[in-house]
Backbone as ProteinMPNN parsed JSONL, in Angstrom:
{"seq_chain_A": "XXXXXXXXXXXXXXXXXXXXXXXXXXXXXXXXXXXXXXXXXXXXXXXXXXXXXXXXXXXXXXXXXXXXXXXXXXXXXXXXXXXX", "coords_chain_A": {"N_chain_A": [[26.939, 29.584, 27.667], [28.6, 26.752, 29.021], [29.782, 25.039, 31.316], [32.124, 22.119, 32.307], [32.113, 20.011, 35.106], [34.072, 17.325, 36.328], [34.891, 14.552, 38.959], [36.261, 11.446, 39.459], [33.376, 9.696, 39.799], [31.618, 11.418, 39.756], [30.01, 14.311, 38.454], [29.668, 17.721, 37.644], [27.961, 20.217, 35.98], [27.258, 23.126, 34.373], [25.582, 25.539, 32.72], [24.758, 28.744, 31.508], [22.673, 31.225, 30.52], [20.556, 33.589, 28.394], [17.132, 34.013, 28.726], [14.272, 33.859, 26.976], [12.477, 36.082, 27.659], [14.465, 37.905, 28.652], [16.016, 37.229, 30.686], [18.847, 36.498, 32.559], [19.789, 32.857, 33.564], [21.347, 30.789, 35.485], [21.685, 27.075, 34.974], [22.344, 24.557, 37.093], [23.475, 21.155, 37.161], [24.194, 18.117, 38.334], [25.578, 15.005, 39.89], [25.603, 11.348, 39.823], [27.677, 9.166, 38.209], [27.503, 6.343, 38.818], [25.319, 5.732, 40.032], [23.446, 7.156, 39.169], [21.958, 8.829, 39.886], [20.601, 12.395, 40.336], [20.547, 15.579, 40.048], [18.919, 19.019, 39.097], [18.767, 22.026, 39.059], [17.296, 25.393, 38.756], [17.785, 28.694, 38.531], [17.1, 32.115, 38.383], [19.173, 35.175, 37.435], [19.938, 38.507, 38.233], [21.335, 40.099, 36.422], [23.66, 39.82, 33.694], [26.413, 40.326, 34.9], [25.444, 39.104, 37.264], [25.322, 36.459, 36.976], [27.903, 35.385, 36.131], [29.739, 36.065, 38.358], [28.279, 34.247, 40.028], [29.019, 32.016, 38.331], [31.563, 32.027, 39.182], [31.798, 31.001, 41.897], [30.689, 28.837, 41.732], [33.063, 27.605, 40.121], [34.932, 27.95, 41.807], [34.488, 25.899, 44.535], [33.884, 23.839, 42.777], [36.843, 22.841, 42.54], [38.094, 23.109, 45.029], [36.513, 20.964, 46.379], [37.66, 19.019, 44.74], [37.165, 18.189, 41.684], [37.905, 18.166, 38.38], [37.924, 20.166, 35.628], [35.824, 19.647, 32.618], [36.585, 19.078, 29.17], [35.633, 21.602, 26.923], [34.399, 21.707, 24.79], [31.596, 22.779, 22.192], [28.844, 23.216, 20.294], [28.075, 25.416, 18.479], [24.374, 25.554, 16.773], [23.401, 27.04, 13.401], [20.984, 28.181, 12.532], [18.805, 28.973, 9.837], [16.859, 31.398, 9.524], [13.929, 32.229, 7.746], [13.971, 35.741, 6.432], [11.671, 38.488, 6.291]], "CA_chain_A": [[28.187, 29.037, 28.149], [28.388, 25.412, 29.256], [31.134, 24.511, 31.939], [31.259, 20.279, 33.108], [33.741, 19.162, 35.824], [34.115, 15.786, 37.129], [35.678, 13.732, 40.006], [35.991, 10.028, 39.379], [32.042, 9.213, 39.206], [30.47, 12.61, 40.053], [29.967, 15.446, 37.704], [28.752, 19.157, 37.809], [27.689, 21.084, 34.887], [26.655, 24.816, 34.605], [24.735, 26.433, 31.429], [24.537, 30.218, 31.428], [22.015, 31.494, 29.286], [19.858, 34.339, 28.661], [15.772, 33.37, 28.268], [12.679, 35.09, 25.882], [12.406, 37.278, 28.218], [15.716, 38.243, 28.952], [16.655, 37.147, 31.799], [19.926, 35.371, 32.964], [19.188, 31.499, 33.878], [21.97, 29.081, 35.71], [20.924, 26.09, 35.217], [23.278, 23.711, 37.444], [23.219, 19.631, 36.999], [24.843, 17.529, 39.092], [24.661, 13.694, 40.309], [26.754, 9.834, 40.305], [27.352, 7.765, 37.071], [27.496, 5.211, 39.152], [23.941, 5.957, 41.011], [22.245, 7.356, 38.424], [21.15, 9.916, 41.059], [21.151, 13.861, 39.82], [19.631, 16.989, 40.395], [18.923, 20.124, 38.473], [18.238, 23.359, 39.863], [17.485, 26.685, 37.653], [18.365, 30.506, 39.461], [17.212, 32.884, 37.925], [19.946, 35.838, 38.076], [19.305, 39.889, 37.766], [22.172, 40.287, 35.494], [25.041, 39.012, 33.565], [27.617, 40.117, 35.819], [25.992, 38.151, 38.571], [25.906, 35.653, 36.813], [28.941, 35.12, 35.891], [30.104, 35.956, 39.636], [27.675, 32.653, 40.413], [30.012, 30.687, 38.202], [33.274, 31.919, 39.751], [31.88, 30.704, 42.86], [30.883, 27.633, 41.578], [34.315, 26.783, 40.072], [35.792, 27.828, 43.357], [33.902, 25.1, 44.666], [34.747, 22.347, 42.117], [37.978, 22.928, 42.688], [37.913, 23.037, 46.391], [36.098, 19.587, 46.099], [38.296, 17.919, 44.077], [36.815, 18.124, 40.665], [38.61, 18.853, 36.911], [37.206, 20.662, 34.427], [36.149, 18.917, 30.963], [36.441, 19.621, 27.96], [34.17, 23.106, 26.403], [33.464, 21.36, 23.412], [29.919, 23.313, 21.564], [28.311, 23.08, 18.489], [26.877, 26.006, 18.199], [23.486, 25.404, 15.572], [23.361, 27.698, 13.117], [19.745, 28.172, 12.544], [18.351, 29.93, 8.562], [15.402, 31.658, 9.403], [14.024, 33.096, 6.197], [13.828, 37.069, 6.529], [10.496, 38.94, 6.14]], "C_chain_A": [[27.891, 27.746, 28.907], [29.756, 25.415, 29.925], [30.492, 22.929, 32.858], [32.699, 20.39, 33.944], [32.6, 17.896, 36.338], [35.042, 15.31, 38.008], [34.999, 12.761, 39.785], [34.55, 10.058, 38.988], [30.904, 10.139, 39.002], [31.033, 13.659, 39.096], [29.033, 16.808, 38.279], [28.275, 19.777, 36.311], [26.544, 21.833, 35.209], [26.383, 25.113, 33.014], [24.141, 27.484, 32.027], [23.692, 30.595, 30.07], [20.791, 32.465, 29.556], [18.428, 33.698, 27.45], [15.15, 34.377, 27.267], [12.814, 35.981, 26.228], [13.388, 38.505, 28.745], [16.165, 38.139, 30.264], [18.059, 36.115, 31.975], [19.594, 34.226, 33.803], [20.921, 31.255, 33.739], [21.365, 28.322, 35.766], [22.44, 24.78, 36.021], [22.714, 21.996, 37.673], [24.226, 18.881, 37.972], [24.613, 16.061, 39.649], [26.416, 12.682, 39.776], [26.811, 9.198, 38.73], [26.869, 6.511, 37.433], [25.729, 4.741, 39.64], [23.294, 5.946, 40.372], [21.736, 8.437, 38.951], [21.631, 11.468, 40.238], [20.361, 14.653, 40.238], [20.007, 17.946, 39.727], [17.963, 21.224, 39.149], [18.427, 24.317, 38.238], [17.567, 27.716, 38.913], [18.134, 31.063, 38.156], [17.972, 34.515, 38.126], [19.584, 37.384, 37.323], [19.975, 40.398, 36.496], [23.565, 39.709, 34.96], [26.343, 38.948, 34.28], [27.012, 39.396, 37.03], [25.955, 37.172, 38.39], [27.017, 34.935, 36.372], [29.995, 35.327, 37.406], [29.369, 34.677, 40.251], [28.85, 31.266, 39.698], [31.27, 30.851, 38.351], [33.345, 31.284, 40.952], [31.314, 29.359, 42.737], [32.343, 26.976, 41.283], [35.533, 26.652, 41.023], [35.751, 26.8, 44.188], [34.405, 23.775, 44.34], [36.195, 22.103, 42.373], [38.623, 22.558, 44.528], [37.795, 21.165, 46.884], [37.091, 18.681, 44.964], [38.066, 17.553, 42.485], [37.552, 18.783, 39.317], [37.707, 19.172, 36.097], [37.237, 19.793, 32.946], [36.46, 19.668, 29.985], [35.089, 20.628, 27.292], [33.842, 23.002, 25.123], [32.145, 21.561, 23.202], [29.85, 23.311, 20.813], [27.296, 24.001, 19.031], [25.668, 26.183, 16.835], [23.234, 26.42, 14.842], [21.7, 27.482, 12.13], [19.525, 29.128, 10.718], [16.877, 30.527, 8.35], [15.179, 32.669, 8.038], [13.644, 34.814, 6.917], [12.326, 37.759, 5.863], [10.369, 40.123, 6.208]], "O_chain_A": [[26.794, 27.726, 29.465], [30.766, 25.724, 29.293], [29.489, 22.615, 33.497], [33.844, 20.699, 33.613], [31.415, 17.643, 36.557], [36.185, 15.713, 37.793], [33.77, 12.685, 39.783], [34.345, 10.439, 37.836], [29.812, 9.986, 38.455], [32.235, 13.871, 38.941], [28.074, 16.851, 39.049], [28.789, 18.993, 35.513], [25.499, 21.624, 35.824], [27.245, 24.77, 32.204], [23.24, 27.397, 32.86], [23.989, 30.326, 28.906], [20.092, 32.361, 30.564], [18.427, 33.263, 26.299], [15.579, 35.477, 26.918], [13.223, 36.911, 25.533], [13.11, 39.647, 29.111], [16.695, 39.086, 30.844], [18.097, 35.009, 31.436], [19.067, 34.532, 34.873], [21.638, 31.368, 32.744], [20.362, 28.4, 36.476], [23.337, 24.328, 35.309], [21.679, 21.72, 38.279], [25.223, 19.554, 38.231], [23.436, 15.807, 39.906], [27.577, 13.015, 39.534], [25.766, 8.776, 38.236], [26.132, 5.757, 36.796], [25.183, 3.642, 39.55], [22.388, 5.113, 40.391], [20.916, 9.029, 38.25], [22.716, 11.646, 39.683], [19.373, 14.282, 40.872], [21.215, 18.087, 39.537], [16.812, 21.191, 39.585], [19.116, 24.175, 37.228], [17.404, 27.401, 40.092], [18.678, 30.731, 37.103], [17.402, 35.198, 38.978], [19.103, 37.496, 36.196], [19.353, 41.014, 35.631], [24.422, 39.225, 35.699], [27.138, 38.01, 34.338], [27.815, 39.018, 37.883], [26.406, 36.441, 39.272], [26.901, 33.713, 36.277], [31.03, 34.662, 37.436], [30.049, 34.064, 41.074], [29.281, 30.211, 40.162], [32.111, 30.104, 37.852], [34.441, 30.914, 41.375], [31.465, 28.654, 43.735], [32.793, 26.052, 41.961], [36.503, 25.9, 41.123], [36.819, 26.534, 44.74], [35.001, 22.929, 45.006], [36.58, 20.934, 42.372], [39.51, 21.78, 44.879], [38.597, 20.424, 47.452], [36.787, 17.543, 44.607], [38.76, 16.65, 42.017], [37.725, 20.002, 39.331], [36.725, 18.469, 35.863], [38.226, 19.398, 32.329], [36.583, 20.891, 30.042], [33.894, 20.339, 27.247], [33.226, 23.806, 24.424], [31.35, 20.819, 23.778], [30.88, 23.414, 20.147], [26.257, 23.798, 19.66], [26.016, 26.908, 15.902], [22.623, 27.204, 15.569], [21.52, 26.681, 11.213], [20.34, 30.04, 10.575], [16.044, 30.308, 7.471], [15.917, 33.505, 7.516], [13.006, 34.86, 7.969], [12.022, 37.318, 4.754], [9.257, 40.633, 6.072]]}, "name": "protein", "num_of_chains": 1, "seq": "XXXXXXXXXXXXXXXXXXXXXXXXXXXXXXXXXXXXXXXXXXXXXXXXXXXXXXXXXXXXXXXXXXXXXXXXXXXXXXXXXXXX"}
């Protein structure tokens, strides 16, 4: 899952995603168009419901702050691994 908000020059974006190993990974992005400046953090979380309670309290947040949600446009790749 991929959620972006923005205010005027600043953006957030969140990717939910479970790793190899199975674990749940936020990865949150954040930073200036204007600056150039950003930062990315990873959390690794115990389970899908908390993460998904991490991004209610992020969009509580964006919202709070002043930020709109973009557009959830994905292409998800559909991969053809041959079978064995």
């Amino acid at each position: 899952m991929i959620y972006r908000w923005r205010k005027q020059t600043a953006y957030l974006h969140t990717w939910v995603y479970q790793d190899l190993m199975g674990d749940w990974i936020i990865t949150r992005s954040w930073g200036d168009t204007v600056t150039e400046k950003s930062t990315v953090k990873h959390q690794v979380m115990p389970s899908f419901h908390d993460a998904r309670q991490a991004l209610k309290r992020t969009a509580r947040y964006c919202r709070r702050q002043g930020y709109q949600p973009c557009s959830k446009d994905e292409t998800q790749l559909g991969f053809n691994f041959p079978d064995k």
